[in-house]
C-alpha positions as CSV (number, residue, x, y, z in Angstrom):
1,X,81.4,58.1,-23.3
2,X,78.3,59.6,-24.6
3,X,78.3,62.1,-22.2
4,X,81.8,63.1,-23.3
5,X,80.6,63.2,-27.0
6,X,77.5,65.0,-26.7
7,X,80.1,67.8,-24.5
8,X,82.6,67.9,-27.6
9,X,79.3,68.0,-30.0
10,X,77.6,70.8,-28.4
11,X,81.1,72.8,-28.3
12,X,80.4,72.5,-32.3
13,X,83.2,70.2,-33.3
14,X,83.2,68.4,-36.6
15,X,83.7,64.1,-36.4
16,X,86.9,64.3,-37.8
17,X,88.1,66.6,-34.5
18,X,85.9,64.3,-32.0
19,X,87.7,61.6,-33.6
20,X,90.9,63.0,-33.1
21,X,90.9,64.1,-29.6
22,X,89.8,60.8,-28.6
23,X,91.8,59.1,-30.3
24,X,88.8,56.5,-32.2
25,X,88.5,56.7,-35.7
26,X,85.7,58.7,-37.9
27,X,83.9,55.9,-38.3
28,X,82.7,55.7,-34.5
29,X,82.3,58.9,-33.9
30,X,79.4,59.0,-37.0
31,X,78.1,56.0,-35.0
32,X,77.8,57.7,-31.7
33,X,76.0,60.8,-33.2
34,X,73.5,58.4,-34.8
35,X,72.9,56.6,-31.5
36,X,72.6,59.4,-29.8
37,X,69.7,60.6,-32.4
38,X,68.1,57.6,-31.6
39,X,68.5,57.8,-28.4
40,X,67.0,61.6,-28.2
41,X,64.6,60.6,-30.9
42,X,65.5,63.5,-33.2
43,X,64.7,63.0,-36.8
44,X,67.2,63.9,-39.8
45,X,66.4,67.6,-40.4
46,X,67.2,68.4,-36.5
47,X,70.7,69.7,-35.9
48,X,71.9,67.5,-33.2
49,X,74.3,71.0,-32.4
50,X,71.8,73.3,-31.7
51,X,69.7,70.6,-29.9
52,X,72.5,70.1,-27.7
53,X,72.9,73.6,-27.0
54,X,69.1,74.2,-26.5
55,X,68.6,72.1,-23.7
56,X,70.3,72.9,-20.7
């Protein structure tokens, strides 16, 4: 699932349309970008978007 999330993320859609397409509420899509923060180690200030998009 993260994988799927981090594709949707990177494509630079909000949580509300991550949420919708897979059908899991807002809630657990916030949750998933802050695990996967963690995860990556990125602090608050880094846009998990660009990020995404940076590393190939």
């Amino acid at each position: 699932m993260d994988k799927n999330i981090c594709g949707l993320i990177r494509l630079g859609l909000s949580n509300k349309e991550v949420a919708s397409m897979r059908n899991v509420s807002y809630k657990v899509i916030r949750m998933s970008r802050y695990r996967l923060r963690k995860e990556l180690g990125l602090k608050e200030e880094v846009n998990i978007v660009e990020f995404l998009k940076s590393s190939e």
